[in-house]
N, C-alpha and C positions, 0 to 999 in steps of 0.2 A: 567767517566770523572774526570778532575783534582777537578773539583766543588763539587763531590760528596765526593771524597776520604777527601777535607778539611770538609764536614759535620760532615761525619763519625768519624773525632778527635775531633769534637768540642761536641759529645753530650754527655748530662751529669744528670745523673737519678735525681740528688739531683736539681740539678734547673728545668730539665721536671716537677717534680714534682709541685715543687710551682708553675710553671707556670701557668702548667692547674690547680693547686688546688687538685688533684686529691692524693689519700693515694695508698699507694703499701700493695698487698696482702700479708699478714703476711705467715711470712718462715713457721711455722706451718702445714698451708695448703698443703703442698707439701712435703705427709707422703715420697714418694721416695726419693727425696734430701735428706731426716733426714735420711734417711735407707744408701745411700750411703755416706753417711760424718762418720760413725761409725768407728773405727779403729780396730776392732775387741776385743779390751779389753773392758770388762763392768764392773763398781763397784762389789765387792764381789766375783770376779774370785780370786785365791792363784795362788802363785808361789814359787820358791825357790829364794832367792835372798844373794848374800854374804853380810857377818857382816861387817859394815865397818872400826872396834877396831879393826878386822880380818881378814883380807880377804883370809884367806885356808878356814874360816868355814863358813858356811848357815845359814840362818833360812827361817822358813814359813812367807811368807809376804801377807797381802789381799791389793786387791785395791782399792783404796776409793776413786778418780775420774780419769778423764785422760783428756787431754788437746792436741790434736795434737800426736807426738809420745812420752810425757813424762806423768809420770805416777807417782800418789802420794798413796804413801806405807807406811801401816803398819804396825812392828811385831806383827803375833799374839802373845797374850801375854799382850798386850796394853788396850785389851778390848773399854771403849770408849777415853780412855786417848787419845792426840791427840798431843803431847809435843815432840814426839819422832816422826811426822809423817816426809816424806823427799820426794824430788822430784829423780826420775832417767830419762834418758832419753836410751830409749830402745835399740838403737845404740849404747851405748858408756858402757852402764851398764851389770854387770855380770848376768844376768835374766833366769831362764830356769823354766820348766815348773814343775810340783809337781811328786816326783819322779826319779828325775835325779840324786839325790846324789846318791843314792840308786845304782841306774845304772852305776853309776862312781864312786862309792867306795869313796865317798866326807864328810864330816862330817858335820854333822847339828847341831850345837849347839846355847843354849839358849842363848840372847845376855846377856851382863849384867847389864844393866837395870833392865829386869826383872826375873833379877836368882831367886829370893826371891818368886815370884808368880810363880814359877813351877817349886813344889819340883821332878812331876814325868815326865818326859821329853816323854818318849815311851808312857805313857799313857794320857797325854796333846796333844800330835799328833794325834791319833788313836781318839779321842774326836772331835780335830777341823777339822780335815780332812774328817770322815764321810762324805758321802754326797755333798761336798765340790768341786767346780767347778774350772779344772787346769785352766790356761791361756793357750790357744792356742799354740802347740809347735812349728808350725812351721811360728807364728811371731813372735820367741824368737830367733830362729837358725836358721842360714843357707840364703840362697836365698834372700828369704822373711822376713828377720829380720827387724821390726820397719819400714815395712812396712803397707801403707794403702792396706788393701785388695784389692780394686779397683783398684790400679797400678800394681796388678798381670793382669788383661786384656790385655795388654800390646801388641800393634800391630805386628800380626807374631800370634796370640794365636788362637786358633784353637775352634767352637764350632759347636753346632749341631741346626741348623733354621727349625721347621713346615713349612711347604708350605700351608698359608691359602688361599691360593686362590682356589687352587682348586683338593687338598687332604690333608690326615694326613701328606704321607710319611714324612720324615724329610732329609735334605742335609747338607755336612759342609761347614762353611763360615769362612773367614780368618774373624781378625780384624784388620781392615785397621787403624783406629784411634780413642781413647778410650777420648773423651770430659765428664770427670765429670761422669761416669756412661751409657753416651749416645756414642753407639758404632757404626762407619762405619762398617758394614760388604761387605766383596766380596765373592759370590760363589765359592767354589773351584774349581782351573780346569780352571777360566776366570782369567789369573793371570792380564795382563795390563787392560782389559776392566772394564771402570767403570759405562758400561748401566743398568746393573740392581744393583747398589750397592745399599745399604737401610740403613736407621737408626733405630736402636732398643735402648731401653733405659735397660742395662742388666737384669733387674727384668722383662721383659716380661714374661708372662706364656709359651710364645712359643719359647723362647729359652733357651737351655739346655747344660751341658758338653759332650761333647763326649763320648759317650757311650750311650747316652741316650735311642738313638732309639734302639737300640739291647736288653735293657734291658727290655723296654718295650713291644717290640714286632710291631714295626713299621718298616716298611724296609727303607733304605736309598738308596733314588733315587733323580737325580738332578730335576728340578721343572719343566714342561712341556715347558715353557717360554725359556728356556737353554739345553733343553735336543738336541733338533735338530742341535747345534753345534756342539757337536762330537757325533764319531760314540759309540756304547756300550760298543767293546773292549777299547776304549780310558779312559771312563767312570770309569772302572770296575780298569785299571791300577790306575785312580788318586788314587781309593776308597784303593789297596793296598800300593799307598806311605804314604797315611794318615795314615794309619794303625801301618807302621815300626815307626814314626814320634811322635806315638802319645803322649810318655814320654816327649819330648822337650817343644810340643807345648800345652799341657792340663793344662787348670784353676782347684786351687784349690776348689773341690764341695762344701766345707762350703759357701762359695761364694752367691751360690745360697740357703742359707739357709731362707733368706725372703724372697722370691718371692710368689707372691701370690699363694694359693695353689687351683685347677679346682677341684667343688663339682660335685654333681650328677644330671644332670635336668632331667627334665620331657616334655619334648616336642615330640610331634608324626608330623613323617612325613604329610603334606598338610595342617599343622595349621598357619593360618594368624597373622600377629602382625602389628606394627610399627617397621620402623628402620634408623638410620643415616647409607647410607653407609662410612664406616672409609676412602676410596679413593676420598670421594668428602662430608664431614659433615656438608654440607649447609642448607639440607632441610629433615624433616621428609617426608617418601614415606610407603604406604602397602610395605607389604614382607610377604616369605612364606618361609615354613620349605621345603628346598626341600630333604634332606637326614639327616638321622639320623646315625650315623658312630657308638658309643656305647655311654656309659649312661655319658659320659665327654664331648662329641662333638658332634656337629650337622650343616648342611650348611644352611645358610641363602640365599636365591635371590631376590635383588628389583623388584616388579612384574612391567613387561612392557607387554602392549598387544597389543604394532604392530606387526602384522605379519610378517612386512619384517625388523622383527629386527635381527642381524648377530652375535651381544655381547652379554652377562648376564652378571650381577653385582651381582656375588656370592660371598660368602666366608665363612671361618669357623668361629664358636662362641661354646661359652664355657655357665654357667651359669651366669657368672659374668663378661662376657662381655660386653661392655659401649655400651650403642645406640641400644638397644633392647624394645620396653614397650609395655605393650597391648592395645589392638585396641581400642578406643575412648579418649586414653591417651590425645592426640594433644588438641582435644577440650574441655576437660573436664582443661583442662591449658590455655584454650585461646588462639592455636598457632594454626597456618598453619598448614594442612594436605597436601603435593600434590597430587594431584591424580598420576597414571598411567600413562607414555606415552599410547596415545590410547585408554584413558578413553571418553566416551560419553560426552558431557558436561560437566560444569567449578564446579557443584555441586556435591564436593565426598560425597556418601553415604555409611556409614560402612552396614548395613543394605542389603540396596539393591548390596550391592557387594560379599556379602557372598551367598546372596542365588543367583548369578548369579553364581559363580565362584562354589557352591555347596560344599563351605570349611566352616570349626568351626574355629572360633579364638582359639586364645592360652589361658586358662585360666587364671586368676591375679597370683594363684599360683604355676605359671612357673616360674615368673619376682620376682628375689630379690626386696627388699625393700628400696624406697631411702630415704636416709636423707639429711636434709635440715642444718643440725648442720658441718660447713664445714670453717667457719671464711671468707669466699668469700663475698662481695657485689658486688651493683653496680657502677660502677664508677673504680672501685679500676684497680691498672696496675698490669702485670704481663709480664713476658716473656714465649712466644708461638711458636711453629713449625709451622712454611706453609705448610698445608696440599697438598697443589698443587707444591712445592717444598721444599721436606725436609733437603735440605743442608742450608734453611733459620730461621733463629730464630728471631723475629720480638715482637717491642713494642705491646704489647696486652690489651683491654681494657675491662672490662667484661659490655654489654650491657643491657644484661638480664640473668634472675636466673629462674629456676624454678628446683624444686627439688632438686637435684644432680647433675646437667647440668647448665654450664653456656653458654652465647652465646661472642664471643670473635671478637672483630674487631682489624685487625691487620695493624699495621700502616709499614710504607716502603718497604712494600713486593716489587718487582722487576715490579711484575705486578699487580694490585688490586684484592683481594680474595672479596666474600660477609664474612658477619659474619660467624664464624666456631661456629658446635655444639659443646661442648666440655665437657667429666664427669669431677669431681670434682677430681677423683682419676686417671685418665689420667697420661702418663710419657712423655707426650708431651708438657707439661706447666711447665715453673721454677720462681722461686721468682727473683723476682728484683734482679739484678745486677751478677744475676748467672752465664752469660757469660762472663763479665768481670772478675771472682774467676777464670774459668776456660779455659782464654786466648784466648776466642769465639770468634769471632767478630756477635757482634748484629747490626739486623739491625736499623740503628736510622731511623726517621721520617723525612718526604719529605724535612720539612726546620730545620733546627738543633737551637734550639733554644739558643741564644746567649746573652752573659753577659747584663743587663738591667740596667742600672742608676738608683737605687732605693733612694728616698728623707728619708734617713734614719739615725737615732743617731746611729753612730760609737761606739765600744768601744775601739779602736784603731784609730789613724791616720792614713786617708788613704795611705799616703806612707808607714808605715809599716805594712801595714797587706798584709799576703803574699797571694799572691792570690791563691783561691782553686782550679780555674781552674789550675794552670800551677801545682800545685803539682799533680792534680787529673790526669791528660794531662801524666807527668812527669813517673807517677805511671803506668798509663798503658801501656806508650811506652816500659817504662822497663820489665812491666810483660808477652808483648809481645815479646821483642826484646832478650832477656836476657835469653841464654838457660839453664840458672841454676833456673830460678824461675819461670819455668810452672807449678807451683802447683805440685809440688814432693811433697810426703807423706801428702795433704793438707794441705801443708805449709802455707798459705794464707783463710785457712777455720776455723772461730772461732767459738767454741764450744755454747754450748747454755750457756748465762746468766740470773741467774735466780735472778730476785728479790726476797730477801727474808725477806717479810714485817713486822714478829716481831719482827726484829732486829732493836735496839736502833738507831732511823733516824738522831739523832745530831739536832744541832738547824738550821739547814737552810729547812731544809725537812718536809713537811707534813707528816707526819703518815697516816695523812688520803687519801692522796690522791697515797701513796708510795703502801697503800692498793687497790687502783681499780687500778693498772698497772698492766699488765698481767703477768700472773706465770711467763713467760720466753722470750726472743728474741732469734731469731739463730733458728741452726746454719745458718753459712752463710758467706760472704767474711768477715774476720776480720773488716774492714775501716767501712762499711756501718753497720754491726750491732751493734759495739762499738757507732758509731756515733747517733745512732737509741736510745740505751742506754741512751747515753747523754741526747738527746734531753729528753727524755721520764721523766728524773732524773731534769731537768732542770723548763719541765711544772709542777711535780710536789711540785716545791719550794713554800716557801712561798713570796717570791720574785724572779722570776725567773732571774732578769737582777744581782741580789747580788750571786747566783749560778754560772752563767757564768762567774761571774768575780774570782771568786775563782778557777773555771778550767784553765782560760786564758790562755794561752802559753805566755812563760816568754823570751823574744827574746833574752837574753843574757844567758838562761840556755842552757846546752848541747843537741843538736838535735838528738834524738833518733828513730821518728816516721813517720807520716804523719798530717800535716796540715790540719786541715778541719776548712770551718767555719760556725759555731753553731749561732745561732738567740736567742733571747728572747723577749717575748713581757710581760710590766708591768704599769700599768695604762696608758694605750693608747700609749706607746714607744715603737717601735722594736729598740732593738740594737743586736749586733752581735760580734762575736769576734773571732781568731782564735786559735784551740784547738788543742792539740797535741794528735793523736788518734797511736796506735801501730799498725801494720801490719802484725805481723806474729802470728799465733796461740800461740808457747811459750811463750810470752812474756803478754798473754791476763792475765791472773791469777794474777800477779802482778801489772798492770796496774788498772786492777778494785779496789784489795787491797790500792793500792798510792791514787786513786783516793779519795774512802772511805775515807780515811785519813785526806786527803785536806777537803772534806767537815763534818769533824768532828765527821763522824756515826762510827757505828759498822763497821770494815772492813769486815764484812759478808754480808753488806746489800745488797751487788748486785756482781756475781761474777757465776766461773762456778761451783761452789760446791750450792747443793741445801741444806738449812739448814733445816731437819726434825721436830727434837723436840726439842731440846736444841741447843742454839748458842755454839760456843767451846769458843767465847770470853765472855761467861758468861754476854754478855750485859742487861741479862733483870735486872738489878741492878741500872742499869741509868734512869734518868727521864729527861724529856724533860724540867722538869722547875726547876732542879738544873741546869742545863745547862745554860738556858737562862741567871739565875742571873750573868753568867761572859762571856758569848759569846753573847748574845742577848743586850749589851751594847757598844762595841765593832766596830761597824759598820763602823764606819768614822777614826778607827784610828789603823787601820792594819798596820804595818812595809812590806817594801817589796814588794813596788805593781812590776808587769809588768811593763815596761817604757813607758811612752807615755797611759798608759794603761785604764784610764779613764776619761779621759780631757774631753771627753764629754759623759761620760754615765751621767745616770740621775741626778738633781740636790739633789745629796745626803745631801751633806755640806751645811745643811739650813742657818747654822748662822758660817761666816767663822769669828768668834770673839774674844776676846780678845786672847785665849787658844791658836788660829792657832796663832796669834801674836808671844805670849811668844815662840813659840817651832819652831818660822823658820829661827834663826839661827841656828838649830839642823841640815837639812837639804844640802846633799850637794851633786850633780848632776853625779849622776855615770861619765857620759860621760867626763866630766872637772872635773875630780877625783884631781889632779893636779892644778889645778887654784886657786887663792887665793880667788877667789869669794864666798861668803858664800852665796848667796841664786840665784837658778837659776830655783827656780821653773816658773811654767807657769802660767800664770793669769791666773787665775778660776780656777785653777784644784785643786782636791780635795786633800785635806792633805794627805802626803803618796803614792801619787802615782805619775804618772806623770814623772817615772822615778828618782825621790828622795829616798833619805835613808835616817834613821836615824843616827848618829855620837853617840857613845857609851855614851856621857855623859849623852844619856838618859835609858841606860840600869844601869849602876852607880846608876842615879837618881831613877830606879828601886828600886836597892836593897838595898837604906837608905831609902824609904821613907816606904819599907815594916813593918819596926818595929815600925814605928811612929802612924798608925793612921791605924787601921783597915778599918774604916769607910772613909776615905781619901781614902786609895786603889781601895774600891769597886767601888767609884765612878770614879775613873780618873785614875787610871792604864789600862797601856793596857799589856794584855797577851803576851807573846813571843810566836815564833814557828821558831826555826830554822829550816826550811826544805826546802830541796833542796838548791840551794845557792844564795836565794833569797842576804841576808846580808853574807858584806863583813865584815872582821874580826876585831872588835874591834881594836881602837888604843890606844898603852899601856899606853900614856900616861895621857889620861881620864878617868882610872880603878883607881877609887880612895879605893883601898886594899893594903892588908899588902904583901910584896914584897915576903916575907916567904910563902906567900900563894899561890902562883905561880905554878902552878903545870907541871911537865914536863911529858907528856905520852911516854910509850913507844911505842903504836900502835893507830892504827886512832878508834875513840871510834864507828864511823858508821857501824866499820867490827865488834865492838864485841858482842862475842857472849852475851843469858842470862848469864852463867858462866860469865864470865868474867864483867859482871855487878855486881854481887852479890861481886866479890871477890874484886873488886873497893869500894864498900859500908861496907864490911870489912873491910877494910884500914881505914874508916873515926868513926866517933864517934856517924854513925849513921846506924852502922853496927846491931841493933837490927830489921831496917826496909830490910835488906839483903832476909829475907822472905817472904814479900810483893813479890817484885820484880820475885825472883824464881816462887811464885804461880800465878803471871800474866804474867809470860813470856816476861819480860820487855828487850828488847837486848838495842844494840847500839844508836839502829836509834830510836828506840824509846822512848830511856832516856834521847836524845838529842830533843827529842818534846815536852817532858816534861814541865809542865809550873805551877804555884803555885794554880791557881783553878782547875787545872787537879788532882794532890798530892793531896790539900784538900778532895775536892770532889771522886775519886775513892780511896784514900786509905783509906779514913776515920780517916785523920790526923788531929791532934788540930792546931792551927795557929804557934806553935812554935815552934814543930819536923818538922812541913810544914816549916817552914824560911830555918831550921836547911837544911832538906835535898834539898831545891830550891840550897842554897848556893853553895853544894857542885857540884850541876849539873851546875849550875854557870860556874863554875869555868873549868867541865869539857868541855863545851862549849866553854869559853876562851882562853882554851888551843888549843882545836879545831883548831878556829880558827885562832889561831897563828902559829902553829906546821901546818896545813894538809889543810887547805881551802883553800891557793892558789897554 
C-alpha cells in the first residue's frame, strides 16, 4: 500500500541507529562481503605497464594498493622510494600482464629515473621476476578489462547447483540476477517459471562452474522436485544445448578461487546429533546420520516419530556445515532442546533416547571447533535473509550469542519469523547498509522511523544545514533510478581504511585514543564507511566539537560529494554539523589524504594504504608538542570559518575583549562583499567565523610584524592556511610591498608540480633551500599551505631564512590569488 511504499523512503540506518541506541555489526564480521569486494588485483602482483617519457617502451611495475579499478604503481627499480609512485586507472591505461612484450615483440626498457641503479637490465629482471606474481591477464584485456570479477556473474551465465535436498547429483542453473555476490538462480529447462528459483550467495560449497560435476564424477540430473515436468528425452536435449553454449555462458574459474574448501569427516551412518534444519532455523531438534555418500558428504534427517508422518526433513552436510553439534550441546549452553514430533512427554532425555532408538551419538570429534572471537555482540544490527522467504533481506537484530551462533530477530519481514539460528560465518547475513551499496531494497521496520526535534547546539543555522535526509533520500533514488550507477565495477564500494596509529596525529587528535581505534573500517558503501571514519576520528579528538568544526562543509566551496551530518558531544553539548563525505570509491584516497590535511596530521594517518613500518612522509620527526606551541594557541582565531558556521557551537570566545575590538573593522561579510558596511558580523559569534573574512590589511600586518618581535608573534599571530577557497584574494591596495615585487606567474601554482616548486625557489635568493623542498616532496598545493611555524618547525629554519622564504611564498600566494582564485 501507498503507506508502506512512503516508509520504505523514509528509513534511514544512521538515525535507526541512534534511535534505538543500538551499534551496527562491524564490516569485518562478514569474511564473505570482504571476499567479494576484492577486484582481483592484490599488493605485490607485477605487470607490464608503458613508460610514460615513452610510451613505445615498458617496464616492470608492482602494486602497492588498489582502490576500486585504479591501481597505484611502482617501477621496480624504486625499491622503497615512493616519489615516483602513480595512480592508473585499469580501463583507460596501457596494463598487460608479465610477459606480454615478449609476446608482442615490445620493448621493455629502464625508465630514466632509475637508469643509474640498473646497470644490468636482463639480469635485474630474471632477479625480480623469479617467483614474482603476474596480474591477472584477463582483467587487463579483453571482455573483462578493469572489471570486478563479480560482474562477470552476470545474468544469462550459466553454473552447476548440488541438489541438497535429496542427492549429490548436480543440475545447471541460469543467473537470473547477480545482487552484490548473492545470486538469483533458475533451473535450466524452467525458462519463465520462477517456483523454484533460490538464492545462493556465489561462495556457496555447493555451487560450481560448469563442468564441475563431470569432473568430479557426479552425474548431472535435474532435482526430483523438477524432474516430473518433462519428459527424459526433453531433459537430455536441454543438457545438449547447454553443452554447444557453454563458451558464451561460462564464469571465469578463478572466481571460485575462495570458496570455502569441504574437509573429510568422520560420521557413520545411525549416529545421533543436534541440528538447525537450514529450511526452518528456529529450533535445535535430535537428528541422525541417515546415509553417508563418501568421506566429503553425508545426509542429515530431523528425527520425527509419528507414524503417520508423509515428509522428512533431510538434507546434505559437509564437515563444516553450520547447525550441526553434538548431543547435550543445547544444555550444556542453556538452550531449548525440542524434542521429536511424537516424543513421549515434554521431558527430552539424551540418555533415555539413545538407548530407546539403540543409536551412539556422534562423537565431539566429528564437530569442528567453534569460536567465540567473531566481533558480533548482543544488541548490535545487521542485515539478514528470511529464512521463510528468501527474495527478503530484513533489519536484523542479534538476541543471543553462544559460540559461533547468533540468534537473529528480524524486523519487517512480510509475515513475522520467530528468532533465526544463524552461524557467524553464514552468506545469509550482511553489514549494515549492504543493500543499499548494492541497490537492494531492504526491508525497513513496521513504522519507519522519522526526523525527531532534538533540543540540540547547532553548528550551523538551522536554515542552512542541508538536510541529510533529502541528500541521503536524494542518493538512493538516484542509485536506484539511474541505470548508470548500479554499482558497475563497485563503483560505490569503498575500500578498507585503515588507521595507521604511529603516524604523527597533529594537534587536534589523541594519540592515545587514535591507538584503541580499530586496525580498519570497510569495506563497505563509500557514504557510511567514510562517515563511520569521521565519526570514529572525531570521538578520538581532544575536543571533539573543535574537530568537527575543522571538517565542516564550507557552503560556498564547490559541491563535490554527499552531505552527511556528523554529531559531537564535549562537555555535556551535542552539536552537529554537515560534512562533505565523497561517494565513489576513486575518489576515497584523496579525500582521506585532504582530510588529514585539514586536521593538521600525517596525511598517512587514516587512508586505504596501510602503513607497515616506516611512514613515506617520514612523520615520526614531528612531535606533538612542537606542534602545539603554534597550533595549540590558535583556537579562537582561524581565518575562514564556514558561514554561518559557529554562531552557536560552544562558547569558545571566553573573553570577546579588547583584541575582537581592535580587529573588527578587518572583517567584512562575504554575502554584502559590495556594501560599504564594514562590520556585519553577528552578535556573539565567535571571531572569524560567522561567515566573516579577514581584509588583507591583516595579512600585511602579518608580514611587518614578523621581523619585529619574535616573542610578539608567538603570542598574537595567527597562522595562515590558504586551502581550499576558504579566502578570497587579497586587495591590492592594502599590500603595503614594493610594486617591483609583484610577481606575475605564468601557471596556477596549485597545479604545480614538486619540479616546478624547486625551480620557482631557484629563481629567488633562496634558492639554497630548493633541496628541502625536492626531499619533502613539497608541490603546488602544498607550498601554498605553507605557513611560518610549519617552515620553522619541519625544515629546521632559523627565524630569518624562515622570514626570507615565508616571504617569497607570500607573494606566490598573492599572486595566486590575483591571477587564478576567481
Amino acid at each position: 500500500d501507498a503507506g508502506s511504499s512512503v516508509e520504505e523512503m523514509e528509513f534511514n540506518w544512521d538515525e535507526y541507529l541512534e534511535d534505538t541506541g543500538a551499534t551496527a555489526a562491524p564490516h569485518g564480521s562478514f569474511k564473505h562481503v570482504d571476499t567479494s569486494l576484492q577486484n582481483g588485483f592484490a599488493p605485490g602482483m607485477k605487470l607490464e605497464v608503458a613508460v610514460k617519457s615513452d610510451q613505445n617502451t615498458y617496464w616492470v611495475a608492482t602494486i602497492i594498493t588498489t582502490c576500486g579499478q585504479l591501481l597505484l604503481l611502482r617501477y621496480d627499480g624504486y625499491g622503497e622510494d615512493r616519489k615516483a609512485d602513480f595512480w592508473c586507472d585499469i580501463m583507460t591505461a596501457d596494463l598487460h600482464p608479465i610477459g606480454w612484450c615478449e609476446q608482442n615483440k615490445k620493448i621493455l626498457k629502464v625508465p630514466e629515473g632509475i637508469k643509474d641503479k640498473i646497470p644490468d637490465q636482463e639480469e635485474f629482471l630474471q632477479r625480480e621476476l623469479k617467483g614474482a606474481c603476474s596480474a591477472p591477464a584477463n582483467l587487463l584485456e579483453g571482455l573483462h578489462r578493469g572489471k570486478n570479477p563479480l560482474d562477470l556473474i552476470a545474468p544469462g551465465s550459466r553454473l552447476e547447483l548440488q541438489n541438497v535436498r535429496d542427492s549429490l547429483e548436480a543440475w545447471i542453473v541460469n543467473v537470473v540476477e547477480n545482487v552484490g555476490g548473492r545470486l538469483k538462480l533458475r533451473y535450466e529447462g524452467l525458462e519463465d517459471s520462477d517456483k523454484f528459483d533460490q538464492w545462493i550467495f556465489y561462495l556457496d560449497p555447493f555451487l560450481h562452474q560448469v563442468g564441475w560435476a563431470a569432473q568430479h564424477g557426479y552425474s548431472l540430473q535435474p532435482p526430483l522436485a523438477i524432474r516430473s515436468l518433462k519428459s527424459e528425452a526433453d531433459w537430455q536435449e536441454i543438457l545438449k544445448k547447454v553443452k554447444e553454449e557453454e563458451e558464451e555462458s561460462s564464469v571465469p574459474t578463478d572466481l571460485f578461487k575462495d570458496k570455502p574448501v569441504i574437509g573429510v569427516h568422520s560420521f557413520s551412518e545411525g549416529m545421533k546429533l543436534e541440528a538447525v534444519d537450514p529450511m526452518a532455523p528456529f529450533v535445535i531438534s535430535p537428528a541422525t546420520v541417515l546415509k553417508v555418500y563418501n568421506e566429503k558428504y553425508f545426509m542429515i534427517e530431523i528425527d520425527d516419530l509419528r507414524p503417520e508422518r508423509t515428509t522428512s526433513h533431510s538434507y546434505i552436510c559437509h564437515v563444516s556445515s553450520a547447525g550441526i553439534f553434538p548431543v547435550q550441546w543445547s544444555l550444556k549452553n542453556g538452550l531449548h532442546l525440542s524434542p521429536p514430533p511424537g516424543y513421549p512427554g515434554q521431558d527430552f532425555d539424551w540418555a533415555d533416547y539413545l538407548k530407546q532408538c539403540g543409536a551412539e551419538a556422534a562423537p565431539q570429534s566429528c564437530f569442528p571447533s567453534l569460536t567465540s572471537d567473531h566481533g558480533f555482540k548482543e544488541n548490535m544490527k545487521l542485515e539478514a535473509v528470511n529464512p521463510v522467504d528468501p527474495e527478503e533481506v530484513c533489519i536484523a537484530t542479534v538476541t543471543k550469542l553462544k559460540d559461533s551462533y547468533l540468534w537473529l530477530q528480524l524486523e519487517g519481514s512480510k509475515k513475522p519469523v520467530p528468532d533465526c539460528i544463524v552461524s557467524v560465518e553464514s552468506m545469509n547475513i550482511f553489514p549494515v547498509g549492504w543493500c543499499e551499496t548494492n541497490g537492494y531494497q531492504l526491508r525497513p521496520p513496521r513504522k519507519a522511523i522519522v526526523n525527531k526535534q532534538k533540543k540540540i547546539a547547532v553548528v550551523q543555522p538551522e536554515k542552512q544545514v542541508l538536510s541529510s535526509r533529502t541528500v541521503h533520500d536524494g542518493l538512493k533514488n538516484q542509485e536506484l533510478n539511474s541505470s548508470d550507477s548500479v554499482v558497475i565495477n563497485g563503483k560505490y564500494c569503498c575500500p578498507k581504511i585503515y588507521f595507521n596509529h604511529r603516524c604523527f596525529s597533529g594537534p587536534y587528535l589523541n594519540k592515545g585514543r587514535i591507538a584503541e581505534l580499530p586496525q580498519s573500517v570497510g569495506p563497505g558503501n563509500c557514504v557510511l564507511v567514510l562517515k563511520e571514519v569521521l565519526t570514529l576520528l572525531i570521538n578520538a579528538a581532544y575536543k571533539p566539537s573543535r574537530v568537527l568544526r575543522e571538517l565542516q562543509l564550507d557552503e560556498e566551496a564547490a559541491w563535490h560529494g554527499h552531505g552527511e551530518t556528523l554529531k559531537a558531544k564535549y562537555k555535556g553539548k551535542s552539536y552537529r554539523a554537515t560534512v562533505e563525505v565523497v561517494r565513489t570509491a576513486d575518489r576515497v584516497a584523496d579525500f582521506c589524504r585532504k582530510t588529514c590535511i585539514k586536521l593538521e596530521c600525517c596525511p598517512n594517518l587514516f587512508g586505504p594504504q596501510m602503513v607497515l613500518d616506516k611512514c613515506s612522509e617520514n612523520c615520526s620527526v614531528l612531535t606533538k608538542t612542537k606542534y602545539t606551541h603554534y597550533y595549540g594557541k590558535r583556537k579562537n582565531k582561524r581565518i575562514g570559518r564556514p558561514p554561518g558556521g559557529h554562531s552557536n557551537l560552544e562558547v569558545a570566545m571566553k573573553k570577546p575583549n579588547k583584541r575582537r575590538k581592535r580587529r573588527k573593522h578587518f572583517f567584512v561579510h562575504k554575502k554584502k562583499r559590495s556594501s560599504t558596511s564594514v562590520d556585519n558580523t553577528p552578535a556573539g559569534s565567535p571571531q572569524g567565523s560567522g561567515g566573516e573574512e579577514e581584509d588583507d590589511q591583516d595579512e600585511s600586518e602579518l608580514s611587518h610584524s614578523l621581523a619585529q618581535d619574535r616573542d610578539k608573534r608567538k603570542r598574537k599571530l595567527r597562522t595562515f592556511s590558504f586551502s581550499d577557497d576558504e579566502n578570497k584574494p587579497p586587495s591590492p591596495k592594502d599590500i603595503k610591498m614594493e610594486v617591483a615585487e609583484k610577481l606575475q606567474l605564468d601557471s596556477n601554482p596549485l597545479e604545480w608540480s614538486v619540479a616546478d616548486v624547486v625551480r620557482f625557489l631557484k629563481s629567488t635568493d633562496c634558492a639554497p633551500l630548493a633541496r628541502i623542498f625536492l626531499d619533502q616532496e613539497i608541490d603546488g598545493q602544498a607550498l601554498l599551505l605553507l605557513t611560518l611555524p610549519t617552515v620553522q618547525e619541519c625544515m629546521d629554519l632559523k627565524l630569518g631564512p624562515a622570514i626570507k622564504l615565508c616571504h617569497h611564498i607570500e607573494r606566490v600566494k598573492l599572486a595566486f590569488y590575483q591571477q587564478f582564485a576567481n
